[in-house]
N, C-alpha and C positions, 0 to 999 in steps of 0.2 A: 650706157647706164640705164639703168630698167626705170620704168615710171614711180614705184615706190621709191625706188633710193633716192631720186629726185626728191620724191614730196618728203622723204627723211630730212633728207639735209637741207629741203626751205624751212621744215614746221620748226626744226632742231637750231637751222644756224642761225633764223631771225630772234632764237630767245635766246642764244650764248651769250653772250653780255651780260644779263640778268637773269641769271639761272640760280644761282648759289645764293643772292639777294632775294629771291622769291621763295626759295627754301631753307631759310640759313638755320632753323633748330633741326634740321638731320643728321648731322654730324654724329651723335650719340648712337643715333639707330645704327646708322651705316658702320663705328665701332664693334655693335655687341654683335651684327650678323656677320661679320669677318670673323669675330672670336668663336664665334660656330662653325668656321670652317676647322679649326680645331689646326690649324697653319704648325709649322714646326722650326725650326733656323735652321735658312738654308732649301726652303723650298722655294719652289716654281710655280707662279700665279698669273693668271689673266684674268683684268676686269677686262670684259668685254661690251661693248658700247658705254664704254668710260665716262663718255661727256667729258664732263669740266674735270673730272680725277677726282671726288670727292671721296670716294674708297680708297685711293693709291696712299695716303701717308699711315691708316690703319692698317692695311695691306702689308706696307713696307716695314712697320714697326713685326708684325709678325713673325715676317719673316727674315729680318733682321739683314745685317750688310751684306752678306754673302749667298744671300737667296736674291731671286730673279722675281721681278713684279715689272709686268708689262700692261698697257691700258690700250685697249684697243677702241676706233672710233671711227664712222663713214663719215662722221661731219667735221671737215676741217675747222669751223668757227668752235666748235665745242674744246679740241685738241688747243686751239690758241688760247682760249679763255682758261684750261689746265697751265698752259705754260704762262700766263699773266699772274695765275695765282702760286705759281710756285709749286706745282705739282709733279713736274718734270724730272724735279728733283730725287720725286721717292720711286721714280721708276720710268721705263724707254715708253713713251707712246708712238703709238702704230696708226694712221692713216690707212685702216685696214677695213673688210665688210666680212662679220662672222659664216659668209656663205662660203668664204674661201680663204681661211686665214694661210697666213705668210710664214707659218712655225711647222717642225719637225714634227711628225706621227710618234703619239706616245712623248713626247718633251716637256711635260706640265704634271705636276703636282691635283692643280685645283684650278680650276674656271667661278668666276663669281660677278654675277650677271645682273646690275642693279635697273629695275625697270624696261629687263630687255624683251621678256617673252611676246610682250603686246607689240612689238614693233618688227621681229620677224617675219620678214613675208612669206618663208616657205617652214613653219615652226619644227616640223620634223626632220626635214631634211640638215635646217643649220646646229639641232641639237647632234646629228650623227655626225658634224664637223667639231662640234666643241667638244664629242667624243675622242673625236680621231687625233687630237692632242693632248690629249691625258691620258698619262698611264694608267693600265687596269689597277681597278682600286681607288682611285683618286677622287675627287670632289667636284661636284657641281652646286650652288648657291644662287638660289633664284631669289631675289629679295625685290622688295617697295618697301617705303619706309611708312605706308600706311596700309593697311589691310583694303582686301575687295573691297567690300563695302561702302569704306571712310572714301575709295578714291573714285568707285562709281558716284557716289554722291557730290564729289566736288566737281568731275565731268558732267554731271546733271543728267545722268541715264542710269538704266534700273540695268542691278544682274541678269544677265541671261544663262537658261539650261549648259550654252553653249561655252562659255566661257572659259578658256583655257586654262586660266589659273582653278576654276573649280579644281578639289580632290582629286576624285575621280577620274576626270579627264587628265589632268598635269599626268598620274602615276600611270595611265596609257601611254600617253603622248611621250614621256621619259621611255618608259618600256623598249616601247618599238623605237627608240635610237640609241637604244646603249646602255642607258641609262636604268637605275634602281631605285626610288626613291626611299630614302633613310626616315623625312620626318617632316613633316605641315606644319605650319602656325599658319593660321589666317586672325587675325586680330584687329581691331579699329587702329592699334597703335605700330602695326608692323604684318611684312605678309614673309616669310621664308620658308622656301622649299629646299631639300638638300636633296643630293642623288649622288650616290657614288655608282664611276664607271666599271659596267660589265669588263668580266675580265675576257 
């Protein structure tokens, strides 16, 4: 296991316990950016780096009993803290690392990513795998339930030129994996990127 995924799953599985308690008015945000994936009954979804599942029961409501909602996750304490809360219920989670997922090329609907972009180690390369299970056309959902700004200032550091989520760079960075980016919000109160895949 590589040195980052280590330091993922110390920084990630020392705060699984209190994860959901440290954020508990997200809920709403994390609803209206699923209803932007614009989901249909009967589709095929991955949150990818799941954590605790907090997407999976909006998710599941989407796409109702006979569509597939998978949650993926490198940190096993996050993946238990989902099945403590009862999350398990609205869909399979996977003990999975989005550099190499476990699912069929082309087998997905939509990918939807909450707080993931900043945690990939290799950002291009693992969006050309979240590519590579979604059929052409389909959806990707880059979400934070706070915008750049509201969540560099609660980290206590200033935006930089470089910053991934900026515009600019995010609709490069998508570009060159597959990806097309559909539409921004950067907002104090929410940050969503959508990309539908290159066909």
């Amino acid at each position: 296991m590589s040195d980052h995924h280590t330091h993922v799953q110390e920084f990630f599985g020392a705060r699984a316990a209190d994860w959901d308690t440290r954020f508990p008015d997200d809920g709403p945000a994390y609803a209206a950016a699923v209803a932007e994936l614009a989901l249909t009954e009967g589709a095929r979804v991955l949150d990818a780096g799941c954590g605790t599942g907090r997407a999976l029961p909006p998710l599941r409501a989407a796409v109702g009993p006979s569509g597939v909602v998978l949650g993926a996750d490198l940190t096993p304490a996050m993946l238990e803290a989902a099945v403590q809360a009862g999350r398990d219920r609205e869909g399979q989670l996977l003990l999975a690392d989005v550099a190499g997922l476990p699912l069929r090329t082309e087998s997905l609907d939509a990918v939807f990513g909450a707080g993931l972009i900043a945690h990939l180690p290799n950002p291009a390369e693992n969006l050309r795998e979240l590519a590579r299970v979604v059929r052409p056309g389909g959806t990707l959902a880059l979400f934070h339930p706070i915008g750049r700004a509201a969540l560099a200032a609660r980290q206590g550091r200033r935006l930089t030129p470089d910053d991934l989520r900026d515009e600019a760079n995010l609709r490069s960075l998508l570009a060159g994996s597959g990806w097309d980016m559909t539409s921004y919000v950067d907002e104090d109160s929410r940050f969503l990127a959508l990309a539908a895949r290159r066909a």
